[in-house]
Predicted model as a PDB file, atoms N, CA, C, CB and O in Angstrom, pLDDT in the B-factor column:
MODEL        1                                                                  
ATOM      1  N   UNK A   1      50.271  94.429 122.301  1.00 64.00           N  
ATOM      2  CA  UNK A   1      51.293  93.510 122.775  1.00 64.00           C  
ATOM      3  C   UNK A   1      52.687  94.106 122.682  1.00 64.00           C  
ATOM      4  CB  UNK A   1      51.235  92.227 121.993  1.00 64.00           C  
ATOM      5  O   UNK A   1      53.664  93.454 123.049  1.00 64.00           O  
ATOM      6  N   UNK A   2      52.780  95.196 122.252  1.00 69.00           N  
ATOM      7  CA  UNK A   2      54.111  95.963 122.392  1.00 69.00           C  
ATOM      8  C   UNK A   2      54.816  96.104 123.847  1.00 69.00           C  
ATOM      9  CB  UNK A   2      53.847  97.394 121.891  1.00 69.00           C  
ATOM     10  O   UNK A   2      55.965  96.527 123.974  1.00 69.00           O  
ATOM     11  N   UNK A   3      54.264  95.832 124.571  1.00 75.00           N  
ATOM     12  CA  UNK A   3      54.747  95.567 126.146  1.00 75.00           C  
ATOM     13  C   UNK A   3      55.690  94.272 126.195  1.00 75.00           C  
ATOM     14  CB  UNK A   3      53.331  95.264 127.233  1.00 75.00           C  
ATOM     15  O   UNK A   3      56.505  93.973 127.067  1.00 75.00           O  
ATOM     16  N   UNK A   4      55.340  93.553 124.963  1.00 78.00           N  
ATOM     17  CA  UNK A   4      55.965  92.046 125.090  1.00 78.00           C  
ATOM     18  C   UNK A   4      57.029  91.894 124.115  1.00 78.00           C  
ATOM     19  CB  UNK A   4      54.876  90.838 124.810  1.00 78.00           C  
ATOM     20  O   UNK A   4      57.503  90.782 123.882  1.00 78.00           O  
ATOM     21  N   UNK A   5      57.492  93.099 123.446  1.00 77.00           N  
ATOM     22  CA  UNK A   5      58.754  92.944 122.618  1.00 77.00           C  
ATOM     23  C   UNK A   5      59.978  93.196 123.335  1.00 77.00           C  
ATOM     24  CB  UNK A   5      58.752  93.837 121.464  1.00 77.00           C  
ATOM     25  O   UNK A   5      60.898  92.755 122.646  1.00 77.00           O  
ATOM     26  N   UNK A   6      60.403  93.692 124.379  1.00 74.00           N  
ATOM     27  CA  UNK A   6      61.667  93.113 125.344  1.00 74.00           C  
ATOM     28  C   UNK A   6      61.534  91.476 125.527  1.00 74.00           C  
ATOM     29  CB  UNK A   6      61.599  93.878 127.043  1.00 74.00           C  
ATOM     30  O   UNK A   6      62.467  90.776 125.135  1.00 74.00           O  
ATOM     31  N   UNK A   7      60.578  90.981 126.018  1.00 78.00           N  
ATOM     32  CA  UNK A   7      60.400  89.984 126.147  1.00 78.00           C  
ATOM     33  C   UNK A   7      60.866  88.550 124.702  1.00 78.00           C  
ATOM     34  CB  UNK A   7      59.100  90.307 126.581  1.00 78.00           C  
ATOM     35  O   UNK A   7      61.421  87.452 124.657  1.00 78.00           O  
ATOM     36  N   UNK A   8      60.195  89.518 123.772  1.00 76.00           N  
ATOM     37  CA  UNK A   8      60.510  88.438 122.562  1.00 76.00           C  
ATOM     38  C   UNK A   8      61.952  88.383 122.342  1.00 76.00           C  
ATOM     39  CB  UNK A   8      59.809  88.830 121.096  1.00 76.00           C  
ATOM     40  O   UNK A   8      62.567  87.387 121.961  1.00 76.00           O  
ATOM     41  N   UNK A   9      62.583  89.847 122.684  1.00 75.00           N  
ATOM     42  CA  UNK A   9      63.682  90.161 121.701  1.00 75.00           C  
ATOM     43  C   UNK A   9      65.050  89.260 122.568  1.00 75.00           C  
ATOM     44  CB  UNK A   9      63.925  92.165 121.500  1.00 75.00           C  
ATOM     45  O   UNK A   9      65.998  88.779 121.947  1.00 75.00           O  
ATOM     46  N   UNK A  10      64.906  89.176 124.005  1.00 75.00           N  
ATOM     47  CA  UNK A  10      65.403  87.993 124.960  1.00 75.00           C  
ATOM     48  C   UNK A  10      65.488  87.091 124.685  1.00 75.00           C  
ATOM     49  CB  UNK A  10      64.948  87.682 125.852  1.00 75.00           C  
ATOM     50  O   UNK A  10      66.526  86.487 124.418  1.00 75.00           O  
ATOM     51  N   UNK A  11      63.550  86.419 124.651  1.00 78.00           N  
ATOM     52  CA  UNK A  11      64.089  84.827 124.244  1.00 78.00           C  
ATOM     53  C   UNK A  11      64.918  84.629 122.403  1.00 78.00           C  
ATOM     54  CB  UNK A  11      62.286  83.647 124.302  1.00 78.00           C  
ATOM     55  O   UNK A  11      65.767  83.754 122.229  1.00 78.00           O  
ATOM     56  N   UNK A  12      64.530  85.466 121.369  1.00 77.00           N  
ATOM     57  CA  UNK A  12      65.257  84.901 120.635  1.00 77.00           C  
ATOM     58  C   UNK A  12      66.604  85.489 120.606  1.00 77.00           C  
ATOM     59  CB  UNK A  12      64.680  84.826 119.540  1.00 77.00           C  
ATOM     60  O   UNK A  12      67.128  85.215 119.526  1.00 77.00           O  
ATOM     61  N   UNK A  13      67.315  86.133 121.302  1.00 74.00           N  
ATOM     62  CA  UNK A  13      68.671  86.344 121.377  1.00 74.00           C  
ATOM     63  C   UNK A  13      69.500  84.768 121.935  1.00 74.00           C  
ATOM     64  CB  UNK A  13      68.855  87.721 122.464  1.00 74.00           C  
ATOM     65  O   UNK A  13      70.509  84.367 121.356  1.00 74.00           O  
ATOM     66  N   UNK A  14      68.955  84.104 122.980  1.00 74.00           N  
ATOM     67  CA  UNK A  14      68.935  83.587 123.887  1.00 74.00           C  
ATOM     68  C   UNK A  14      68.960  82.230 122.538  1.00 74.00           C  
ATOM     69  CB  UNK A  14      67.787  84.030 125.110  1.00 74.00           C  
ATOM     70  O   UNK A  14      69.987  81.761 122.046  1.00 74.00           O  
ATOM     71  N   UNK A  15      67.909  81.941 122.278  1.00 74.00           N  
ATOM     72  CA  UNK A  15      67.607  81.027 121.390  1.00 74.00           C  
ATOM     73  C   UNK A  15      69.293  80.946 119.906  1.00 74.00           C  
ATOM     74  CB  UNK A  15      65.775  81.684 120.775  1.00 74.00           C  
ATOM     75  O   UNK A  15      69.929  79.970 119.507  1.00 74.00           O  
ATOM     76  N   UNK A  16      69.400  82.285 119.583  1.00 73.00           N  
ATOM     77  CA  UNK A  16      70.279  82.085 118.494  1.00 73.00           C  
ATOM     78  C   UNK A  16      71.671  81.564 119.114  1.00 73.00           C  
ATOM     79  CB  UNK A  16      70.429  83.455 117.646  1.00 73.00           C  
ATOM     80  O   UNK A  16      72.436  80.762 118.580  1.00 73.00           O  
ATOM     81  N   UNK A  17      71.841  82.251 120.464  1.00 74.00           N  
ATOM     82  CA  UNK A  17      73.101  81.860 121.346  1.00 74.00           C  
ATOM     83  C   UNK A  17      73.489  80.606 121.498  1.00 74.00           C  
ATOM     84  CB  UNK A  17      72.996  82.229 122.596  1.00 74.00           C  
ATOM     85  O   UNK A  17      74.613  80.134 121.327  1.00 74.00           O  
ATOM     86  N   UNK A  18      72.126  79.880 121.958  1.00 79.00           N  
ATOM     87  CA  UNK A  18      72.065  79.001 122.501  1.00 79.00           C  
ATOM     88  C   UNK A  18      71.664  77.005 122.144  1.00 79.00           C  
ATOM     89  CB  UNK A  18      71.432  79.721 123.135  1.00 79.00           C  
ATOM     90  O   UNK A  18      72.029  75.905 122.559  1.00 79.00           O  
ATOM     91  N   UNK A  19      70.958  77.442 121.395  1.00 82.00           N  
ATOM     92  CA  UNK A  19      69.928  76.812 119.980  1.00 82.00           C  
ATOM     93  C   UNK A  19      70.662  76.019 118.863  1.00 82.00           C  
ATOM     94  CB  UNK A  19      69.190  78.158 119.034  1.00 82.00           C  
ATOM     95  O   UNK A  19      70.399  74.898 118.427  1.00 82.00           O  
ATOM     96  N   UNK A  20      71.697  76.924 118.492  1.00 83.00           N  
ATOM     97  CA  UNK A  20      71.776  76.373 117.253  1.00 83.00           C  
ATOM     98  C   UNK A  20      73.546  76.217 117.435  1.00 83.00           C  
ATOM     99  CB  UNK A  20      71.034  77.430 115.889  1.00 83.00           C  
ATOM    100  O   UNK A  20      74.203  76.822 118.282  1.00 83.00           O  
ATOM    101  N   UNK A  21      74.128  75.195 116.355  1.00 86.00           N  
ATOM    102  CA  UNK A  21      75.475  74.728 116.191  1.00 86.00           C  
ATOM    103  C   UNK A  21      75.910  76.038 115.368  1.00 86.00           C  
ATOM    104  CB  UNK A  21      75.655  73.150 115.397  1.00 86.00           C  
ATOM    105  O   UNK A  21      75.152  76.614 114.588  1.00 86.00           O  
ATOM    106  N   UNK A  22      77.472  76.506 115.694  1.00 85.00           N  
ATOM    107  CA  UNK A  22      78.107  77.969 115.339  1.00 85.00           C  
ATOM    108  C   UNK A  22      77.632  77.264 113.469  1.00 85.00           C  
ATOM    109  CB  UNK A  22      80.465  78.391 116.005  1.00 85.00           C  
ATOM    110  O   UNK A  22      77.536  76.059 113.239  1.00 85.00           O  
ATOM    111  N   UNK A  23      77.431  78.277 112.492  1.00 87.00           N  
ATOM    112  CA  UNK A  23      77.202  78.497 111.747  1.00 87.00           C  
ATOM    113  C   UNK A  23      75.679  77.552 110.804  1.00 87.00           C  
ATOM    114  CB  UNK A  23      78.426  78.598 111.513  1.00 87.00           C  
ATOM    115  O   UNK A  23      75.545  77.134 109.654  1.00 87.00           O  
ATOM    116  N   UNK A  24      74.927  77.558 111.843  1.00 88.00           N  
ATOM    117  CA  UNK A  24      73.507  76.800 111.542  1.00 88.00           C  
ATOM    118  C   UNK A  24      72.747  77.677 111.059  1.00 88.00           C  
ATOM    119  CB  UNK A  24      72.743  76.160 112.694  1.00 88.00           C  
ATOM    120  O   UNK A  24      72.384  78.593 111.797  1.00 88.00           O  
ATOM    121  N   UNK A  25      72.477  77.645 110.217  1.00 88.00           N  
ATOM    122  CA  UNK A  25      71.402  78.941 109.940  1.00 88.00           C  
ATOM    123  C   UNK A  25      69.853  78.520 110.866  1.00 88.00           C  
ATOM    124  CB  UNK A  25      70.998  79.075 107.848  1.00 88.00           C  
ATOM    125  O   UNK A  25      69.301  77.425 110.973  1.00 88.00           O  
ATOM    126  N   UNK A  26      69.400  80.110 111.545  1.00 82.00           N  
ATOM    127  CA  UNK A  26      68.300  80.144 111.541  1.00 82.00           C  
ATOM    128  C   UNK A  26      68.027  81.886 111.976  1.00 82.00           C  
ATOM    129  CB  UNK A  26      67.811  78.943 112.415  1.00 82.00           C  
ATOM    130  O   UNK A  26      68.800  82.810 112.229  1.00 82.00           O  
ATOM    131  N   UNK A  27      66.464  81.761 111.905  1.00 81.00           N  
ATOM    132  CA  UNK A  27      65.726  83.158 112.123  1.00 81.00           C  
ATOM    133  C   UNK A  27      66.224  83.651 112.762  1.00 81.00           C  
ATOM    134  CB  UNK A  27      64.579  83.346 112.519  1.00 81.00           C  
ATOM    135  O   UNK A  27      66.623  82.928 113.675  1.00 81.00           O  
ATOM    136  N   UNK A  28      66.691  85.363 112.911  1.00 81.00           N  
ATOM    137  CA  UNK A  28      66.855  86.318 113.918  1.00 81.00           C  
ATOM    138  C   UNK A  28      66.235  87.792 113.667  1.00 81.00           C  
ATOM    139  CB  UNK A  28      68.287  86.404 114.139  1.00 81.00           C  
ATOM    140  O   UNK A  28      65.988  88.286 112.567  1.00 81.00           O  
ATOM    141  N   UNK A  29      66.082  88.257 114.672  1.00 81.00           N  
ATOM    142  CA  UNK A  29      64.891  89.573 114.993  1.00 81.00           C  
ATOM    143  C   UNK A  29      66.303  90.247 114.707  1.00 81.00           C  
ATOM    144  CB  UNK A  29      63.796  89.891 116.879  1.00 81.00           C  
ATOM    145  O   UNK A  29      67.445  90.116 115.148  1.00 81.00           O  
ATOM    146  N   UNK A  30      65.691  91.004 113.790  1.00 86.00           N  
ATOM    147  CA  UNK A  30      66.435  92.506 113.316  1.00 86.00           C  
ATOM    148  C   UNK A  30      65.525  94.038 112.595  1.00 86.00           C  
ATOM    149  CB  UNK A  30      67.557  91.967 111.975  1.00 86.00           C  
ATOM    150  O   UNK A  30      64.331  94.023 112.296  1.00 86.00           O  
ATOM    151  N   UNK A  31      66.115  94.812 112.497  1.00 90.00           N  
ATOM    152  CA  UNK A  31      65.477  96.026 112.848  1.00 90.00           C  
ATOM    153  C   UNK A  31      65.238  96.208 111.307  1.00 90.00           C  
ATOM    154  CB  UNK A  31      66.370  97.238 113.779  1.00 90.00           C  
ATOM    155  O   UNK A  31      65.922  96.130 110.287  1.00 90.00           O  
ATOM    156  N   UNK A  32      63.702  96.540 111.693  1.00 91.00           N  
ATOM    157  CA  UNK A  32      62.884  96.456 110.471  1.00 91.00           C  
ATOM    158  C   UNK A  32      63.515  97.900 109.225  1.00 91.00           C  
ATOM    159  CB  UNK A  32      60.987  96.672 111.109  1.00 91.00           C  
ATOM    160  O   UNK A  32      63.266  97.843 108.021  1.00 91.00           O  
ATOM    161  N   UNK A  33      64.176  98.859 109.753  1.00 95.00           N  
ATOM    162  CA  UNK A  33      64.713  99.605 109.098  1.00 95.00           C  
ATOM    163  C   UNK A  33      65.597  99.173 108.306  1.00 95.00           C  
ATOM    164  CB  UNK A  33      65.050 100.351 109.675  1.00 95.00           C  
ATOM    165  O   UNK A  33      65.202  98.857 107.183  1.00 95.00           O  
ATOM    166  N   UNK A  34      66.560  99.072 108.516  1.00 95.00           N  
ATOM    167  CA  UNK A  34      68.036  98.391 108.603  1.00 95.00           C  
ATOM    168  C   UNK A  34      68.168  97.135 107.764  1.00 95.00           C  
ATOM    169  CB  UNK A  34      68.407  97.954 110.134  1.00 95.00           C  
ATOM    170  O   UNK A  34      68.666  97.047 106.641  1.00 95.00           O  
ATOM    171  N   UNK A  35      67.695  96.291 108.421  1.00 94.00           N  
ATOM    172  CA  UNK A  35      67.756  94.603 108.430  1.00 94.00           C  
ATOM    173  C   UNK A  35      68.902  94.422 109.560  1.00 94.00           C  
ATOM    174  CB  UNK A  35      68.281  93.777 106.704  1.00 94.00           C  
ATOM    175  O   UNK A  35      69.256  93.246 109.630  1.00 94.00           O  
ATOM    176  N   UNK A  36      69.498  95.187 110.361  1.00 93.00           N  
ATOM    177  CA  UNK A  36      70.522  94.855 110.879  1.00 93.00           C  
ATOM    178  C   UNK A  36      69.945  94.040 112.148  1.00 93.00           C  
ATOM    179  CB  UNK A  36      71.415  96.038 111.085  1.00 93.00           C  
ATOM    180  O   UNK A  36      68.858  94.232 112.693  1.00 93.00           O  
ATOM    181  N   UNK A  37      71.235  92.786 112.597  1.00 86.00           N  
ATOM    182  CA  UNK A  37      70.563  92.247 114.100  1.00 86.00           C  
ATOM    183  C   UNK A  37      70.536  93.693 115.068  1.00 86.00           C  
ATOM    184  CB  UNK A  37      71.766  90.803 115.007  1.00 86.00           C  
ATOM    185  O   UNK A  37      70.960  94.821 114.815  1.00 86.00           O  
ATOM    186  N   UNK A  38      69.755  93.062 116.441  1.00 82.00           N  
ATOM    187  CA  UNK A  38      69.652  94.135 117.347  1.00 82.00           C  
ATOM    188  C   UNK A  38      70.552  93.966 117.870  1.00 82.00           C  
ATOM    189  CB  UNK A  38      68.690  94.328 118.131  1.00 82.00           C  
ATOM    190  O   UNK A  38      71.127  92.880 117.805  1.00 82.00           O  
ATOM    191  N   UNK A  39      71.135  95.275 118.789  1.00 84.00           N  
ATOM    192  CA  UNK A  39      72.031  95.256 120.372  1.00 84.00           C  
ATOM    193  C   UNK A  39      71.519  94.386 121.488  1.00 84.00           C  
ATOM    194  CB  UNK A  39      72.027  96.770 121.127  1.00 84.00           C  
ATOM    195  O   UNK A  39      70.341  94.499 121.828  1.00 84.00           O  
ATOM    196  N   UNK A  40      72.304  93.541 122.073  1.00 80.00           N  
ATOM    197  CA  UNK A  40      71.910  93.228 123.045  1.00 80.00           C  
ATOM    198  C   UNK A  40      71.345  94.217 124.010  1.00 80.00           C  
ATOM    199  CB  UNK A  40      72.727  92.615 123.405  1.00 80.00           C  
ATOM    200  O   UNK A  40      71.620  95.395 124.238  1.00 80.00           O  
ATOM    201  N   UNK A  41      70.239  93.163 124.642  1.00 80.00           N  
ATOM    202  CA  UNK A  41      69.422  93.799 126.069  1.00 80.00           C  
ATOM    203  C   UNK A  41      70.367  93.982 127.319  1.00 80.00           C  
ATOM    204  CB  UNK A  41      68.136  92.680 126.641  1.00 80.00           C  
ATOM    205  O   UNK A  41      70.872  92.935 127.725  1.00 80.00           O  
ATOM    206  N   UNK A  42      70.661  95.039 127.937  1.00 86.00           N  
ATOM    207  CA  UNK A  42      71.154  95.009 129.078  1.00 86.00           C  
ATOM    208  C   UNK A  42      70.078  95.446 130.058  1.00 86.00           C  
ATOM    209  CB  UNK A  42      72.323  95.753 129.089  1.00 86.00           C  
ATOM    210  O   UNK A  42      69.438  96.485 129.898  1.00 86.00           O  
ATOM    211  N   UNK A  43      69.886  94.539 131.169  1.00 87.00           N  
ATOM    212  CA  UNK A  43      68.975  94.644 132.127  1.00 87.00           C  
ATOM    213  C   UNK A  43      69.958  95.475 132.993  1.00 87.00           C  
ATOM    214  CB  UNK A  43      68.337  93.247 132.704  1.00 87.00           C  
ATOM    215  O   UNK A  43      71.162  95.301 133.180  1.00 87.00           O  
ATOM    216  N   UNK A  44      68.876  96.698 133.608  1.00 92.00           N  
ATOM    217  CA  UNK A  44      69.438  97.863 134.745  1.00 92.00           C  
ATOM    218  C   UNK A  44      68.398  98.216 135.937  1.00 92.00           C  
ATOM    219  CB  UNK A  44      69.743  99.413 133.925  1.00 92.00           C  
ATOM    220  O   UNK A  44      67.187  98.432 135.992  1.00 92.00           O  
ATOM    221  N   UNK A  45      69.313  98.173 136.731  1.00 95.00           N  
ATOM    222  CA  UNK A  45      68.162  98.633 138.104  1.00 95.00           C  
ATOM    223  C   UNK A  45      68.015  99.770 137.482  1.00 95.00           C  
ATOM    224  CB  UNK A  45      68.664  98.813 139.943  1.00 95.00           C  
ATOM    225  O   UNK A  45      68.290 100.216 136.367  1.00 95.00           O  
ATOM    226  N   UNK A  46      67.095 100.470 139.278  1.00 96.00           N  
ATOM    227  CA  UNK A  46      66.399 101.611 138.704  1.00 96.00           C  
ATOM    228  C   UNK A  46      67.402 103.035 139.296  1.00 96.00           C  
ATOM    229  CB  UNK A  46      64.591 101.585 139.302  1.00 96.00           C  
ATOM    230  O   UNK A  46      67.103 104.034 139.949  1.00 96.00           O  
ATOM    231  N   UNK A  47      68.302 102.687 138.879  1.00 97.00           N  
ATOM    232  CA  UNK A  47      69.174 103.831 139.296  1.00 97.00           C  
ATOM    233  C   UNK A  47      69.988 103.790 137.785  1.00 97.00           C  
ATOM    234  CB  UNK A  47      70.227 103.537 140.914  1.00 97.00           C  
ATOM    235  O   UNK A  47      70.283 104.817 137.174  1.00 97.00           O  
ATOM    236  N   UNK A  48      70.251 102.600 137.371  1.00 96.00           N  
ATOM    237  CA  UNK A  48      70.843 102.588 135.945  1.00 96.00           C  
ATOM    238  C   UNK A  48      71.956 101.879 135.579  1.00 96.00           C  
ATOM    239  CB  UNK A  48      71.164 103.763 135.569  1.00 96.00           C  
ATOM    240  O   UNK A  48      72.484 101.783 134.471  1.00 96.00           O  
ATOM    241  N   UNK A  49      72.375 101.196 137.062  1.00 96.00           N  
ATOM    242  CA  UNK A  49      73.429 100.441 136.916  1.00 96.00           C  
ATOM    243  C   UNK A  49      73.237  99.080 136.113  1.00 96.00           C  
ATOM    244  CB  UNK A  49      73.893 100.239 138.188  1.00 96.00           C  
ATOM    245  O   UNK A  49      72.132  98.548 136.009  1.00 96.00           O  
ATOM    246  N   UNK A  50      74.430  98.543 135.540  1.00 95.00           N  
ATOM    247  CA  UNK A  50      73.664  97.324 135.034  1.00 95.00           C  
ATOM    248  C   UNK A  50      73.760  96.323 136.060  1.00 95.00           C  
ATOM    249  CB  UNK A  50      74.201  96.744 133.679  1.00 95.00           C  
ATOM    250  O   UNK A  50      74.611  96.478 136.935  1.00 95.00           O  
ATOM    251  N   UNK A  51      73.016  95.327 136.077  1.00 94.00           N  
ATOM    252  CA  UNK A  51      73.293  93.899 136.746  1.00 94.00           C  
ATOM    253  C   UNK A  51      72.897  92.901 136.160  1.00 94.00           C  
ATOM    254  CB  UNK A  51      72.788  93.688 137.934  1.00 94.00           C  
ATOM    255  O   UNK A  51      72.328  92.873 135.069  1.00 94.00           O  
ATOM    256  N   UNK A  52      73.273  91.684 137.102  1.00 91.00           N  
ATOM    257  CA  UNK A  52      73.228  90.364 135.981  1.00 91.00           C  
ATOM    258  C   UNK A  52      72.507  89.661 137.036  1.00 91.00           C  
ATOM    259  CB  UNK A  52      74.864  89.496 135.309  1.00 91.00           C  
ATOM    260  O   UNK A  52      72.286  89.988 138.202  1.00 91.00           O  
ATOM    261  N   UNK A  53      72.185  88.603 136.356  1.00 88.00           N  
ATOM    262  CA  UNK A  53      71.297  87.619 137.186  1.00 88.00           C  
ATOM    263  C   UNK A  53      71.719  87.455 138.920  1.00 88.00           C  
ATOM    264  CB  UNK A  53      71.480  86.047 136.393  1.00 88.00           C  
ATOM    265  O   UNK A  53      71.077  87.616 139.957  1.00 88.00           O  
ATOM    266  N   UNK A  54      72.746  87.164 138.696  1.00 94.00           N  
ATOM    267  CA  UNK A  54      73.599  87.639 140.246  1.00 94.00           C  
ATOM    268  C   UNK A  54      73.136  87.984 141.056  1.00 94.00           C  
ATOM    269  CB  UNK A  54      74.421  88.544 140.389  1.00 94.00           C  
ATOM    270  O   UNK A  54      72.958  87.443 142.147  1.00 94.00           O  
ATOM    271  N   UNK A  55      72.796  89.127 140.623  1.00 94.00           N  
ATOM    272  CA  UNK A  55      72.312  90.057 141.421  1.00 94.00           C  
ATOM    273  C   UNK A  55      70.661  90.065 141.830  1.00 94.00           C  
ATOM    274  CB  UNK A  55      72.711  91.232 140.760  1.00 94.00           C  
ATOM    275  O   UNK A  55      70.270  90.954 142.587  1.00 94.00           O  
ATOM    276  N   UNK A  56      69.911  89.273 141.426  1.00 93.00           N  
ATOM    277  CA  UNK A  56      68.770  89.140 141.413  1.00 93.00           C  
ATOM    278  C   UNK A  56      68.409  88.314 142.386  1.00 93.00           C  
ATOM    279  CB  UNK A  56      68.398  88.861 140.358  1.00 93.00           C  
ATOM    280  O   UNK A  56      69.248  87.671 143.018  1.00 93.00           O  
ATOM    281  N   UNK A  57      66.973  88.230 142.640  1.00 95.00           N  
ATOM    282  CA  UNK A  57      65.960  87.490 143.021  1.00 95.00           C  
ATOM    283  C   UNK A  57      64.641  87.457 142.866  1.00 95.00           C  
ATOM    284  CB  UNK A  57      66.024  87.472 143.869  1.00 95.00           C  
ATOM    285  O   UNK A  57      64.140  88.492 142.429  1.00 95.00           O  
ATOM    286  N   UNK A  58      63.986  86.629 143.082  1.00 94.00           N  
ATOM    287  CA  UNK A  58      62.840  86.381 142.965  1.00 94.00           C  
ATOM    288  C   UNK A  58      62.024  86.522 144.536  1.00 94.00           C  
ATOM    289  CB  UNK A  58      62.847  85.058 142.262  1.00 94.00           C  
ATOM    290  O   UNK A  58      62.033  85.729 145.478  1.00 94.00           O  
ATOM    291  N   UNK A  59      61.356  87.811 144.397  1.00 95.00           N  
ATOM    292  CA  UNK A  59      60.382  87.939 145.955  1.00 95.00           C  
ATOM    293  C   UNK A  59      59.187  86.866 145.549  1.00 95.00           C  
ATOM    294  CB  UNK A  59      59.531  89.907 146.362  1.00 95.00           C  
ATOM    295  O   UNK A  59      58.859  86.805 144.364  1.00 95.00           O  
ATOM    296  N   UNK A  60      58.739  86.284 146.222  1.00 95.00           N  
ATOM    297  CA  UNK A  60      57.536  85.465 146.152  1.00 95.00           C  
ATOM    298  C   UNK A  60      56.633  86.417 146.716  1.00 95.00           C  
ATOM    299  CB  UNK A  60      57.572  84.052 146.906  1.00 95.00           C  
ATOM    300  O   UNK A  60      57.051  87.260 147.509  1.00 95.00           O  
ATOM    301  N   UNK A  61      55.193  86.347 146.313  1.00 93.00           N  
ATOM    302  CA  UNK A  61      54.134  86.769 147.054  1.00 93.00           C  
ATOM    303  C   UNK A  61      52.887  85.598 147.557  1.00 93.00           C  
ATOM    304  CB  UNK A  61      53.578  87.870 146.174  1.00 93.00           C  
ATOM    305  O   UNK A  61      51.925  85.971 148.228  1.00 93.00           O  
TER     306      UNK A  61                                                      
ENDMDL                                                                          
END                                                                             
């Protein structure tokens, strides 16, 4: 399931942002070395630029 840790590391970024009142304590994914939180995810095409939802779509099949 290591294919699915971008995935986790999103929703709970997303979740701490979003989730909780400024100084609420709760869980956050940090680097098992360290203890430090992670860097945010920046999503990049495939050339390397970054983009944002904006820029997106959804192809249907």
């Amino acid at each position: 399931m290591r294919s699915a840790v971008p995935c986790h590391c999103r929703i709970e970024a997303v979740g701490g942002a979003f989730c909780y009142r400024p100084g609420e304590p709760h869980s956050e994914l940090v680097d098992r070395k360290e203890g430090e939180p992670l860097a945010p995810l920046i999503v990049r095409d495939v050339d390397g630029e970054i983009i944002q939802a904006r820029d997106t779509i959804v192809r249907k099949i």
